[in-house]
C-alpha positions as CSV (number, residue, x, y, z in Angstrom):
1,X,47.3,-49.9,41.9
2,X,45.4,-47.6,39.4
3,X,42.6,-46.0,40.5
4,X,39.9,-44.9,38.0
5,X,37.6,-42.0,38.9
6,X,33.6,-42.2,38.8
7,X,33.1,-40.4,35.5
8,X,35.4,-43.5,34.0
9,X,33.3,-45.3,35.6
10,X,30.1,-44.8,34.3
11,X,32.0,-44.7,31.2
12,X,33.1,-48.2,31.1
13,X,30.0,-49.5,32.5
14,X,28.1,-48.0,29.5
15,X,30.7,-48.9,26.7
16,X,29.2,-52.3,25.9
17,X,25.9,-50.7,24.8
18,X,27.5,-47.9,22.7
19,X,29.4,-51.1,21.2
20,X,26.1,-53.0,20.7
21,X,24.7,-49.8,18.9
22,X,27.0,-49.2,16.5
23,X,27.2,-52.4,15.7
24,X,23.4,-52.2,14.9
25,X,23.3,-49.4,13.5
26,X,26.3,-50.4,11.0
27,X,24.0,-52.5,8.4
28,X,21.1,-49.3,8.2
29,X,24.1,-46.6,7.8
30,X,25.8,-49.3,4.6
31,X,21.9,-49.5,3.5
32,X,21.5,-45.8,3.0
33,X,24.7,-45.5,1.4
34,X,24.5,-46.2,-2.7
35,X,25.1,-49.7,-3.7
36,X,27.0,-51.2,-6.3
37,X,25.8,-54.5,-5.9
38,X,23.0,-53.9,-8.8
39,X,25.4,-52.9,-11.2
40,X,25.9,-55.5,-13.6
41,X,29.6,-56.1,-14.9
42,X,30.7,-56.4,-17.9
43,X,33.4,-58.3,-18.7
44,X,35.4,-58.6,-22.0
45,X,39.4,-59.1,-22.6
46,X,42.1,-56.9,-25.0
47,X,41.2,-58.2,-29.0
48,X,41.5,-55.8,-31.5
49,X,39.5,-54.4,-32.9
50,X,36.3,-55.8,-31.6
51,X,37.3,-55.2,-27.4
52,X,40.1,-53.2,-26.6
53,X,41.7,-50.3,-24.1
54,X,43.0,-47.7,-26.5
55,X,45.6,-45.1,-25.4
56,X,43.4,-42.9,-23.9
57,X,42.7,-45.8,-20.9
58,X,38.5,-45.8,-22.8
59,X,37.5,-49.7,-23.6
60,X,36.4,-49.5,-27.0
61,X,36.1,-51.9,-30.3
62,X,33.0,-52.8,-32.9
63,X,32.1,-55.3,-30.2
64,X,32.1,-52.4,-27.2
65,X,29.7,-50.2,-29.1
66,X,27.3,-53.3,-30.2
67,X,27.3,-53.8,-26.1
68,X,27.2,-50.3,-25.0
69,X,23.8,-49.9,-27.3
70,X,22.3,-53.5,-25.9
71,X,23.2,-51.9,-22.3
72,X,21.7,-48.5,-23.1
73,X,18.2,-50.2,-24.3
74,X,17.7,-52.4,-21.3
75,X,18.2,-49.3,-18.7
76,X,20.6,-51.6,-16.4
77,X,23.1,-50.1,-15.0
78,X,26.5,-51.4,-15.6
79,X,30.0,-51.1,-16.0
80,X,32.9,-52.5,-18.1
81,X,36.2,-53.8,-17.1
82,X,39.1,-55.6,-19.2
83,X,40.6,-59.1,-17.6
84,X,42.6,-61.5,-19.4
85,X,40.4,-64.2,-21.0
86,X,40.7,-67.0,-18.5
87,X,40.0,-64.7,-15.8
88,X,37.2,-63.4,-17.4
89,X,35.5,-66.4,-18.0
90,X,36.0,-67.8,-14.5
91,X,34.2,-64.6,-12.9
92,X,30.9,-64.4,-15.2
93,X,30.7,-68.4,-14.3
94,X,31.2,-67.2,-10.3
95,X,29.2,-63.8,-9.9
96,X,25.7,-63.9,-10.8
97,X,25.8,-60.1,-11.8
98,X,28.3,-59.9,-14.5
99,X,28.3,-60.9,-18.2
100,X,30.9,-61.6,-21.1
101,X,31.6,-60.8,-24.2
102,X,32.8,-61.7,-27.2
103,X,32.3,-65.3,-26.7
104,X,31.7,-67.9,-28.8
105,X,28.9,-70.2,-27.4
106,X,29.9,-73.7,-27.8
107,X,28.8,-76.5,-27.0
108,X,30.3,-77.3,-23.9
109,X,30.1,-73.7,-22.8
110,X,26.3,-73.7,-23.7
111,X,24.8,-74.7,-20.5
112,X,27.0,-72.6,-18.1
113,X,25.5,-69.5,-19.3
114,X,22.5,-67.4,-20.7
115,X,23.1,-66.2,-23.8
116,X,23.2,-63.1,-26.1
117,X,23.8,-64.1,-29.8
118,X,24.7,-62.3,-32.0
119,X,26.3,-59.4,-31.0
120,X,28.4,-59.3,-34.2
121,X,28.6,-61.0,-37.7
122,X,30.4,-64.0,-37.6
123,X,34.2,-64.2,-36.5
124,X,36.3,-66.4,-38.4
125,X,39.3,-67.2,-36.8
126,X,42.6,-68.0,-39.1
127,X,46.0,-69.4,-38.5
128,X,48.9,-66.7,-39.6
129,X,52.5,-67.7,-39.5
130,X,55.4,-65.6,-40.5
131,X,56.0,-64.8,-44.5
132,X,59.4,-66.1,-44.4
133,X,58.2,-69.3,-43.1
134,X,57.8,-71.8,-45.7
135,X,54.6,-73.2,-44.4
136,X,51.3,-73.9,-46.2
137,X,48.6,-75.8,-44.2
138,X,45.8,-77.7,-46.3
139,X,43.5,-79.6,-43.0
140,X,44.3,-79.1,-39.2
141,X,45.9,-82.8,-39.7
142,X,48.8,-81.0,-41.3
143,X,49.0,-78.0,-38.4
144,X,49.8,-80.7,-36.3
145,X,53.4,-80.5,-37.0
146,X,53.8,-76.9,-35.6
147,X,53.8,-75.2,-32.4
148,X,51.0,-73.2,-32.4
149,X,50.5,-70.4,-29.8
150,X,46.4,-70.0,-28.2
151,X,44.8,-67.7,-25.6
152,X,43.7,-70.0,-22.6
153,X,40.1,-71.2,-22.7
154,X,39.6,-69.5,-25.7
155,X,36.8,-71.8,-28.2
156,X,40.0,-72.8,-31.1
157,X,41.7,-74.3,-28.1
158,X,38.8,-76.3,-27.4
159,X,38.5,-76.9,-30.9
160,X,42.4,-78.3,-31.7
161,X,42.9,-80.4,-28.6
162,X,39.5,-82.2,-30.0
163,X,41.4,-82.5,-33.1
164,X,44.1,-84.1,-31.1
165,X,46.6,-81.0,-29.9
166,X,48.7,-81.7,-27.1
167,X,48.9,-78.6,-24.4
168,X,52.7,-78.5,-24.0
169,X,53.7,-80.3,-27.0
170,X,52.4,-78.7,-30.5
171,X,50.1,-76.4,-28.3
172,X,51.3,-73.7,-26.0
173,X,48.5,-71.9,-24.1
174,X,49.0,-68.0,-23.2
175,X,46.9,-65.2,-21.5
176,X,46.0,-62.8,-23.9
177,X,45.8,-62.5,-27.6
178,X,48.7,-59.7,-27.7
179,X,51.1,-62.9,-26.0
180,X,50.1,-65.2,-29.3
181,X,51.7,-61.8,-31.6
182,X,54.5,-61.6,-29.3
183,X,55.9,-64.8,-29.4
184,X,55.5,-65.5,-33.3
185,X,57.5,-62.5,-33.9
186,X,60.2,-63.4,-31.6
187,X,59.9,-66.7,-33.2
188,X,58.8,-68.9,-30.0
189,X,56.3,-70.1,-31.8
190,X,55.3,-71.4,-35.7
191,X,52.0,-70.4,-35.8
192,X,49.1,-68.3,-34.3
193,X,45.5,-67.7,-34.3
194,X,43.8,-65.0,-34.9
195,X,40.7,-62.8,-37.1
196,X,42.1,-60.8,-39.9
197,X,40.7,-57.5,-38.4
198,X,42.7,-58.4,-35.4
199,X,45.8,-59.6,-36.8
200,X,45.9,-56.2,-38.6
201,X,44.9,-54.0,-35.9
202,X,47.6,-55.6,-34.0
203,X,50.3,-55.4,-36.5
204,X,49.5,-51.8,-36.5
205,X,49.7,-50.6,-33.1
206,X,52.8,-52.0,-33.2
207,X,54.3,-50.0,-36.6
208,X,54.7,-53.6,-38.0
209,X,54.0,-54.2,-42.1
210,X,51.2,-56.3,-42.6
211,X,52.9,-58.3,-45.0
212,X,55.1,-59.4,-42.4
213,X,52.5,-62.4,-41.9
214,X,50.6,-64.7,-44.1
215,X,47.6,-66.6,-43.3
216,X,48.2,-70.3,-43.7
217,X,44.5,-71.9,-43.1
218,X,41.2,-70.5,-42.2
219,X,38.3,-73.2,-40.1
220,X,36.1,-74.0,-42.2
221,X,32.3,-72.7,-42.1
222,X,30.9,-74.6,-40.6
223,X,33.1,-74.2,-37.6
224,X,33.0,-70.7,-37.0
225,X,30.3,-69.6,-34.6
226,X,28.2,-66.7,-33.1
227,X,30.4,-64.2,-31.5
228,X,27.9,-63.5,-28.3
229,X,27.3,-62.5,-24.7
230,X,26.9,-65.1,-22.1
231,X,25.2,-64.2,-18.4
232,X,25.9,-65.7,-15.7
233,X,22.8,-68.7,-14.5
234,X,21.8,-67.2,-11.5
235,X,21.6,-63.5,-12.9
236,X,18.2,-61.9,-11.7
237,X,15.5,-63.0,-13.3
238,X,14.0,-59.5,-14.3
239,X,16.9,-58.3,-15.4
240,X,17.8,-61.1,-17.6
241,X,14.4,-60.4,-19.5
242,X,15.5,-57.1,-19.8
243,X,18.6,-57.6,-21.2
244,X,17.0,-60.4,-23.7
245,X,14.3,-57.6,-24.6
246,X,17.2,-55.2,-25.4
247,X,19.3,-57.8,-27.2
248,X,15.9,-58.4,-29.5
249,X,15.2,-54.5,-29.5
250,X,19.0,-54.1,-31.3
251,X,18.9,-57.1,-33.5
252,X,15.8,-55.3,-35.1
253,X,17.6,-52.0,-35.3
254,X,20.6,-53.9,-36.8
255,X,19.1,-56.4,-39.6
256,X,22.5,-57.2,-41.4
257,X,23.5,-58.9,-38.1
258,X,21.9,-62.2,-38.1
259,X,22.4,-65.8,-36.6
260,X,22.4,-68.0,-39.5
């Protein structure tokens, strides 16, 4: 038998209410603690040179700094982080405080998001295969009978299976813009996509020659689009007009970057 003294006692007897208290109290202490919950994030992926990690672990790029001055004008806090693309897009469609860039606003993306356009000149993406290949490309009827390496959910995937690409067959799908590189140099695949600031940025970093690539085919105008930040739908409404009023405020400050 244990016995328990009267001091335990009166312990015991009051340990529900000291549980109930601090349980209570719990929700006020979190309160006065500071928040992140109204710090907007910023999402982008690794694609030279407009969004990019450099060696010194800072997310940079001619995209970054467009962003960074949008950010700065609407007084939002925020923060950015670096995902692969898929992921990336996924979360600014899920949280309602978090935004993306550099996206291309198409038209199936168009009413899943608010948008910031431009944030850039126009992006024009290219196919680059390797210069020993003997391959020239005149329509994207004629890509067809390549493998052509394309970072998941990115817009040119959306635009080749339209064009009648087959995922698996003369399509292969990876994560990140760096895995499209990789595999055309080990020969995995005949053909990438890419911008021709990126492809050279790319070849760069890793001490390759430029010429060891040729571009085969560029889209056409008419398919190249804004390069943009989306937000997600149910983003605050005050701070959506604040980050439109900045967006306008920058466009003004930036004239050769129009939407045209």
């Amino acid at each position: 038998m244990i016995f328990i003294d009267s001091k335990a006692k009166t312990l015991l007897c009051y340990m529900p209410i000291v549980i109930c208290l601090l349980s209570l109290m719990s929700p006020i202490v979190q309160a006065n603690h500071p928040s992140h919950s109204n710090k907007l994030s910023v999402l982008t992926e690794q694609w030279f040179p407009f969004n990019y990690k450099n060696a010194d672990g800072d997310i940079v790029g001619s995209n970054t700094e467009a962003v960074h001055e949008i950010m700065t004008l609407s007084q939002l806090p925020y923060e950015i982080y670096i995902h692969n693309w898929k992921n990336a897009l996924l979360q600014t469609q899920r949280d309602s405080n978090t935004l993306l860039f550099t996206i291309f606003k198409t038209p199936e993306r168009e009413q899943k998001f608010h948008w910031l356009c431009p944030i850039s000149t126009k992006i024009t993406n290219s196919f680059y295969a390797l210069s020993n290949r003997d391959i020239s490309i005149n329509s994207l009827e004629e890509l067809k009978q390549y493998s052509v390496a394309i970072t998941e959910e990115s817009y040119p995937q959306h635009l080749l299976i339209e064009s009648g690409f087959v995922v698996g067959e003369n399509l292969q799908l990876v994560s990140t813009n760096d895995n499209s590189i990789e595999r055309l140099l080990r020969k995995r695949v005949d053909i990438i996509v890419e911008t021709e600031n990126a492809i050279n940025t790319e070849l760069a970093e890793k001490s390759i020659a430029r010429n060891t690539v040729k571009k085969v085919y560029s889209l056409d105008y008419d398919k190249q689009l804004d390069a943009c930040m989306a937000i997600n739908k149910n983003v605050n409404p005050e701070t959506l007009k604040k980050l439109k009023q900045a967006h306008q405020q920058w466009l003004k400050r930036n004239p050769q970057i129009s939407s045209k």
